[in-house]
mmCIF file of the N, C-alpha and C atoms, coordinates in Angstrom:
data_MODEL
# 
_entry.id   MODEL 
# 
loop_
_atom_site.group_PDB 
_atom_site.id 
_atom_site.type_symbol 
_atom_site.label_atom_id 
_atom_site.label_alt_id 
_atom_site.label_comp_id 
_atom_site.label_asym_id 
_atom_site.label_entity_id 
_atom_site.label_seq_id 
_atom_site.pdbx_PDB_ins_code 
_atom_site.Cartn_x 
_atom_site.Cartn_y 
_atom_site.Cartn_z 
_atom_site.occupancy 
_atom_site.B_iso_or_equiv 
_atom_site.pdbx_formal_charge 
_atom_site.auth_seq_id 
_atom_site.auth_comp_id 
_atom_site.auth_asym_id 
_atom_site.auth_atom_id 
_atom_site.pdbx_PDB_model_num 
ATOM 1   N N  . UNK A 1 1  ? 3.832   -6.046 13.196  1.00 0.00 ? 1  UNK A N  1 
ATOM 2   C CA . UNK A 1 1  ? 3.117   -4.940 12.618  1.00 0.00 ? 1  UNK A CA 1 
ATOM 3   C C  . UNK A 1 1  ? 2.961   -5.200 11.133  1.00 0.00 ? 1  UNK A C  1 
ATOM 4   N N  . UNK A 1 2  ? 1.890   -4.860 10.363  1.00 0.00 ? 2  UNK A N  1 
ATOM 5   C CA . UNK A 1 2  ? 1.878   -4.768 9.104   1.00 0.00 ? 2  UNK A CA 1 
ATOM 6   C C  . UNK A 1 2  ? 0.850   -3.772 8.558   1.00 0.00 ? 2  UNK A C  1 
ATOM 7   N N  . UNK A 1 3  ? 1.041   -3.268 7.166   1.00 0.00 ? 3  UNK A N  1 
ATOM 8   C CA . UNK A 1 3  ? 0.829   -1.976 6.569   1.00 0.00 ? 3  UNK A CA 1 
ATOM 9   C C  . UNK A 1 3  ? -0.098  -2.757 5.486   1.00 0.00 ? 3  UNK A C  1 
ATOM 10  N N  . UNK A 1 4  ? -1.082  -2.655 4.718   1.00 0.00 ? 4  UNK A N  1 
ATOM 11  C CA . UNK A 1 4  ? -1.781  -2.938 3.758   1.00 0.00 ? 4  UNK A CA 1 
ATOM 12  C C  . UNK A 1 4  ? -1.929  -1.862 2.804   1.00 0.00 ? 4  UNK A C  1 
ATOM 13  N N  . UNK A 1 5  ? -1.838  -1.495 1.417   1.00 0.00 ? 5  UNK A N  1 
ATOM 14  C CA . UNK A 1 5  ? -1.747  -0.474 0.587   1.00 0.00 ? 5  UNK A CA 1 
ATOM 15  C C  . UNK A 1 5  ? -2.834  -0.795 -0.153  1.00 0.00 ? 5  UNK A C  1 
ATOM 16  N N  . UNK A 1 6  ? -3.691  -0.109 -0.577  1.00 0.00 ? 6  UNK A N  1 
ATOM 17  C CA . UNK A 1 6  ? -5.002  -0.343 -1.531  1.00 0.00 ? 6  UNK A CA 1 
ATOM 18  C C  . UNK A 1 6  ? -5.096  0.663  -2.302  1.00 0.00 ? 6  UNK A C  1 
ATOM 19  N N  . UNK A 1 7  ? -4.407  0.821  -3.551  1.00 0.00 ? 7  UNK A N  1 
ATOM 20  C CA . UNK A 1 7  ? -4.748  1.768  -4.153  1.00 0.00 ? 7  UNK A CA 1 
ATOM 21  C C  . UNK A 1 7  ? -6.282  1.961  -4.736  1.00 0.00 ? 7  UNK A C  1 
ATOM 22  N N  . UNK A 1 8  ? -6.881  3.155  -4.571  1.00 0.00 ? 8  UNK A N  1 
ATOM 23  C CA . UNK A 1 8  ? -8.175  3.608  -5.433  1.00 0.00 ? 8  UNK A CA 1 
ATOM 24  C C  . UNK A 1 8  ? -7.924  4.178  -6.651  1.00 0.00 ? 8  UNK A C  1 
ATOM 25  N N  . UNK A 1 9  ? -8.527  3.892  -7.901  1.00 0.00 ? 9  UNK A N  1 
ATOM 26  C CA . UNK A 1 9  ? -8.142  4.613  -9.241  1.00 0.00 ? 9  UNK A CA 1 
ATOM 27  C C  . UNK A 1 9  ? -9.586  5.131  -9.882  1.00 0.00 ? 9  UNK A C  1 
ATOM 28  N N  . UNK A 1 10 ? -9.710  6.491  -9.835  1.00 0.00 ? 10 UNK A N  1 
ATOM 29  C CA . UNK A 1 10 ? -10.368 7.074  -10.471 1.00 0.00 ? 10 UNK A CA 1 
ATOM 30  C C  . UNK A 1 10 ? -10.307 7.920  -11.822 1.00 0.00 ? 10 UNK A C  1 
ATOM 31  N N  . UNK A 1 11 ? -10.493 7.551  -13.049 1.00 0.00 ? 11 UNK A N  1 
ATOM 32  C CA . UNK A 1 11 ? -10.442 8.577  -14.545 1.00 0.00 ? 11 UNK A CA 1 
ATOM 33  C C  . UNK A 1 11 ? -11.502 8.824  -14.954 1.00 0.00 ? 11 UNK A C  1 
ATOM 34  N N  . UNK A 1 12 ? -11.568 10.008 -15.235 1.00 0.00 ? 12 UNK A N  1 
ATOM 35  C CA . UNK A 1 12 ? -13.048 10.364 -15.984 1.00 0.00 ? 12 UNK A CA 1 
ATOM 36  C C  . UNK A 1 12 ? -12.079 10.695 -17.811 1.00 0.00 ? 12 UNK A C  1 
ATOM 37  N N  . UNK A 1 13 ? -13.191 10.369 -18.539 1.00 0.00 ? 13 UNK A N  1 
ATOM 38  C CA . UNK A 1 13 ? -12.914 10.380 -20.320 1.00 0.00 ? 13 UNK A CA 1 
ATOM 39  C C  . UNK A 1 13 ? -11.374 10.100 -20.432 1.00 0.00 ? 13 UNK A C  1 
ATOM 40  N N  . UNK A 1 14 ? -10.681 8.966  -19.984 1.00 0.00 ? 14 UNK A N  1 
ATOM 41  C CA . UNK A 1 14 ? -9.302  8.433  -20.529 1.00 0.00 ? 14 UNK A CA 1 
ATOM 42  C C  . UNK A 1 14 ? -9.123  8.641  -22.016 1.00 0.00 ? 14 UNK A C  1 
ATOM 43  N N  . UNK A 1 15 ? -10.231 7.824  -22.745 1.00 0.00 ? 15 UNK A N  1 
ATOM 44  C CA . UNK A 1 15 ? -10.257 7.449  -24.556 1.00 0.00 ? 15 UNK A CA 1 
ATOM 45  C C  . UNK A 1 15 ? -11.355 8.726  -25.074 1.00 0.00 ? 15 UNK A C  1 
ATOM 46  N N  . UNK A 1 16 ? -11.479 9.841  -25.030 1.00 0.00 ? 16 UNK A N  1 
ATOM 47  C CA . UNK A 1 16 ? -12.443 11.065 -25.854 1.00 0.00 ? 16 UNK A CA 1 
ATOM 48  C C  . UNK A 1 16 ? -13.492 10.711 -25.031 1.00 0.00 ? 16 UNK A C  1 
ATOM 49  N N  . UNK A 1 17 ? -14.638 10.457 -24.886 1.00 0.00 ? 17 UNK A N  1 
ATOM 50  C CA . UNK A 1 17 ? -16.036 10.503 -24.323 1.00 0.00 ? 17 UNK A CA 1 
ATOM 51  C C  . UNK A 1 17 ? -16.282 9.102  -24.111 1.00 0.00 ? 17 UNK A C  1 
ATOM 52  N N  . UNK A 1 18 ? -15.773 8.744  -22.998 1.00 0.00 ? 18 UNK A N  1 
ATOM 53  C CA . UNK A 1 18 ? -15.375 7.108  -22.877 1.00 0.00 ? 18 UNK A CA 1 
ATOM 54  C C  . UNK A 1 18 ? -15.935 7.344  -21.281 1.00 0.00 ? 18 UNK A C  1 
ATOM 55  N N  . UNK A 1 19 ? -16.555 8.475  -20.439 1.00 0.00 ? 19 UNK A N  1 
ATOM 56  C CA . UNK A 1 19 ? -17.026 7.782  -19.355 1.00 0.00 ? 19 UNK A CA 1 
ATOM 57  C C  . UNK A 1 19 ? -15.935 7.998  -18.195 1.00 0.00 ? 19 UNK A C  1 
ATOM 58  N N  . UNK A 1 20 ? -16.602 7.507  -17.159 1.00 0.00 ? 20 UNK A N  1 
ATOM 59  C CA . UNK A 1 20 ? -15.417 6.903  -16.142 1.00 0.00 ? 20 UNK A CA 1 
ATOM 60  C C  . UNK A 1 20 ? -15.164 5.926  -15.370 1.00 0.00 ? 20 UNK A C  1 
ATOM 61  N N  . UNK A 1 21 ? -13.722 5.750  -15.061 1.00 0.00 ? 21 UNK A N  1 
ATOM 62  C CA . UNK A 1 21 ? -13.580 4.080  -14.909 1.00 0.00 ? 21 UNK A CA 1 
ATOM 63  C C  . UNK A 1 21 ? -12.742 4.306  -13.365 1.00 0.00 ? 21 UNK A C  1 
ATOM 64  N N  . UNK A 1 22 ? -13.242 3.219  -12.831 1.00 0.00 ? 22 UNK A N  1 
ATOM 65  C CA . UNK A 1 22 ? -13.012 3.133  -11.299 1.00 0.00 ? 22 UNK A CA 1 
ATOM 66  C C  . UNK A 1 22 ? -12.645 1.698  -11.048 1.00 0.00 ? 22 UNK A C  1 
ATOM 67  N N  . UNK A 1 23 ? -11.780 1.298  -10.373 1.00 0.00 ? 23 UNK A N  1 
ATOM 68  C CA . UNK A 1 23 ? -11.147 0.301  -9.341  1.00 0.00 ? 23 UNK A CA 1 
ATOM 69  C C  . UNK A 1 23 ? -10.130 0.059  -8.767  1.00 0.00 ? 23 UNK A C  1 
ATOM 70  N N  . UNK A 1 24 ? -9.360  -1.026 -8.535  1.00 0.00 ? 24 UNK A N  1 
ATOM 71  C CA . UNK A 1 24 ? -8.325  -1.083 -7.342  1.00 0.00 ? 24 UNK A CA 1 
ATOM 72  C C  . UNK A 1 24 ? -7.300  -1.443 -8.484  1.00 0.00 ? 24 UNK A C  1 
ATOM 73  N N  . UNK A 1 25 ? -6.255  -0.619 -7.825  1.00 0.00 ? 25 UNK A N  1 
ATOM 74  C CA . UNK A 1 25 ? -4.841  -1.401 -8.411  1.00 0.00 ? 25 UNK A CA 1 
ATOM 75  C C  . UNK A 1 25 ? -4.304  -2.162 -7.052  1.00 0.00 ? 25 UNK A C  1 
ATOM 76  N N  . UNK A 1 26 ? -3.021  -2.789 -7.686  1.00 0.00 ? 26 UNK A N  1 
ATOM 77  C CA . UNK A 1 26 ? -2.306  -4.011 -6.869  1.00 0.00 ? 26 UNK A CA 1 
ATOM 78  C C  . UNK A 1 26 ? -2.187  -3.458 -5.359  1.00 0.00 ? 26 UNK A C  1 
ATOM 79  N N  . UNK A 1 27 ? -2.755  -4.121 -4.976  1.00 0.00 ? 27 UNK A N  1 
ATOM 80  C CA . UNK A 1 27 ? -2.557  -4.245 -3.518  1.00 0.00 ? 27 UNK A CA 1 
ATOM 81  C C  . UNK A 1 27 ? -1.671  -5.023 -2.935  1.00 0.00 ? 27 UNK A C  1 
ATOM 82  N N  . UNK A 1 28 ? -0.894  -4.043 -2.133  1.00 0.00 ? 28 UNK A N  1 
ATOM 83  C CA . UNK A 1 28 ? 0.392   -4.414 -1.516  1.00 0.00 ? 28 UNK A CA 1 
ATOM 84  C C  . UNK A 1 28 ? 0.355   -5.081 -0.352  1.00 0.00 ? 28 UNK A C  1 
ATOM 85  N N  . UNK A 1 29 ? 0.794   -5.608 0.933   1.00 0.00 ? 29 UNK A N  1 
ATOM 86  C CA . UNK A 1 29 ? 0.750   -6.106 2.076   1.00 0.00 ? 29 UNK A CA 1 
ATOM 87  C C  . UNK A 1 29 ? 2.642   -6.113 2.534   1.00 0.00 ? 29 UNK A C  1 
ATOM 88  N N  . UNK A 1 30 ? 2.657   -5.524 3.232   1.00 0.00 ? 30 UNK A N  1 
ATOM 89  C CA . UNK A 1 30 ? 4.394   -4.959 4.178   1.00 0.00 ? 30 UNK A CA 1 
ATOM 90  C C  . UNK A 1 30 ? 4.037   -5.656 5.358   1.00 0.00 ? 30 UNK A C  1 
ATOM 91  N N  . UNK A 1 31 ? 4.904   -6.502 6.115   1.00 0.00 ? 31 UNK A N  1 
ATOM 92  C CA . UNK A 1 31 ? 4.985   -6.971 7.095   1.00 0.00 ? 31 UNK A CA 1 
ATOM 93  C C  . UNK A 1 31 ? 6.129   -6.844 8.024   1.00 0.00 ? 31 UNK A C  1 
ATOM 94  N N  . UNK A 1 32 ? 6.301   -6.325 9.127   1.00 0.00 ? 32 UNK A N  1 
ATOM 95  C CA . UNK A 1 32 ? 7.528   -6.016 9.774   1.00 0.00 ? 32 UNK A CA 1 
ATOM 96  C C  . UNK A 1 32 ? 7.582   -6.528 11.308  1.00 0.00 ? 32 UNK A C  1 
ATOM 97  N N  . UNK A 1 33 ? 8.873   -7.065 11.376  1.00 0.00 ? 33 UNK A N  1 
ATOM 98  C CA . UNK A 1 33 ? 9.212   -7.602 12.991  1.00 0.00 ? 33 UNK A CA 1 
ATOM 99  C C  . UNK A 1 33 ? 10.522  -6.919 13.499  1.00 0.00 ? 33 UNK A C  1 
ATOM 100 N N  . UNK A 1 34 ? 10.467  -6.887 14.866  1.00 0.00 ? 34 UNK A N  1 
ATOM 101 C CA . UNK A 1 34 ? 12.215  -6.623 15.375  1.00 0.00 ? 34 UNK A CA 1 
ATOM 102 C C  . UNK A 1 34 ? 12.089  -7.722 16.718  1.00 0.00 ? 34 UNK A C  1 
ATOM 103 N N  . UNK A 1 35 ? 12.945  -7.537 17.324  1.00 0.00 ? 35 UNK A N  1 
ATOM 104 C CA . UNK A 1 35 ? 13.307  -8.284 18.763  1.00 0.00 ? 35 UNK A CA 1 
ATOM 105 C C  . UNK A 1 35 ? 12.271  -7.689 20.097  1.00 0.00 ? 35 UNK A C  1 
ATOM 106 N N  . UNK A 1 36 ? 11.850  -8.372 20.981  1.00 0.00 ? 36 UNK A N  1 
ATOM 107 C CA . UNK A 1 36 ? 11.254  -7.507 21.879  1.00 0.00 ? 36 UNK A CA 1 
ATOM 108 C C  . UNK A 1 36 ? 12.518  -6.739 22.568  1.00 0.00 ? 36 UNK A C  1 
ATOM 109 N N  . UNK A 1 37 ? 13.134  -6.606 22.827  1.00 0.00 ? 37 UNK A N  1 
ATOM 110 C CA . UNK A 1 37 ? 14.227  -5.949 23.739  1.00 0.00 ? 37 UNK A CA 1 
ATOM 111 C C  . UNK A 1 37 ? 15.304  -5.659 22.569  1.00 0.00 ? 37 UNK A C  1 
ATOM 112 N N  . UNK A 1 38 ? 15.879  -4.511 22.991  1.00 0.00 ? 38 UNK A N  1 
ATOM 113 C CA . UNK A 1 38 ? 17.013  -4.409 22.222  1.00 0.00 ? 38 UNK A CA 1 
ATOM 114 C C  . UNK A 1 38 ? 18.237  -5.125 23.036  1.00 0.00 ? 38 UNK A C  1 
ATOM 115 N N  . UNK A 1 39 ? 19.106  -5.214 21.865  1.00 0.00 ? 39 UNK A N  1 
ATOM 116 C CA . UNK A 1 39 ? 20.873  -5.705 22.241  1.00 0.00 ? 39 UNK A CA 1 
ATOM 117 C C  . UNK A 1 39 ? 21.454  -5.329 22.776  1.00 0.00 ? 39 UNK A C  1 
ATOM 118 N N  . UNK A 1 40 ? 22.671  -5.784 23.258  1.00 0.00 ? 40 UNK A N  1 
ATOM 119 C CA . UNK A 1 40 ? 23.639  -5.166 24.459  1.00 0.00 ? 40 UNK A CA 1 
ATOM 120 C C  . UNK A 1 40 ? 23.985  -3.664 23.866  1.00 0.00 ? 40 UNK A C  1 
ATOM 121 N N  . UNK A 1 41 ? 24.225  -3.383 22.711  1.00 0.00 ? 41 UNK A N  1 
ATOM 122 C CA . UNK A 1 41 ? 24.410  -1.716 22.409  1.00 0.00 ? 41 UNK A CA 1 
ATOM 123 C C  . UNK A 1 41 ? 23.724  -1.048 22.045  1.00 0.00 ? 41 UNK A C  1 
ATOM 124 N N  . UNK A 1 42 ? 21.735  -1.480 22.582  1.00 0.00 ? 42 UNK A N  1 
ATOM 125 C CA . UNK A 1 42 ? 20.638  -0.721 22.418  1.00 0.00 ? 42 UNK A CA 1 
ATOM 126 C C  . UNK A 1 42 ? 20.475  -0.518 21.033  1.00 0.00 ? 42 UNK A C  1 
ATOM 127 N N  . UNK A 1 43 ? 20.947  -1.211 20.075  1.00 0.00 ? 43 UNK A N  1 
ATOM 128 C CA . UNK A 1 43 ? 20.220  -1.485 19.070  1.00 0.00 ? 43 UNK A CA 1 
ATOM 129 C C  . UNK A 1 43 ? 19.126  -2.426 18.726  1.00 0.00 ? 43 UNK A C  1 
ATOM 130 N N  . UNK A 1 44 ? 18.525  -1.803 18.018  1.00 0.00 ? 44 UNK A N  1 
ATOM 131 C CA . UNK A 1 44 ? 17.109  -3.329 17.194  1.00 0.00 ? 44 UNK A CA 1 
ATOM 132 C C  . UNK A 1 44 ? 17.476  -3.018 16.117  1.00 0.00 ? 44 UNK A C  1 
# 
């Protein structure tokens, strides 16, 4: 399984009458595994 994070960044007038500024911050990527079957004491 894995999760992808994309942040969107939207500011309108950050600096006095400066407009607005739009794009991506760091994009993350999470990747996760377990066992197909759990263990003798039904844990994963």
């Amino acid at each position: 399984m894995s999760r992808t994070i994309a942040p969107v960044i939207w500011q309108n007038d950050v600096a006095g009458d400066s407009g607005h500024q739009f794009g991506l911050g760091d994009i993350t990527q999470s990747l996760f595994f377990s066992p197909k079957q759990p263990g003798p004491d039904g844990l994963i």
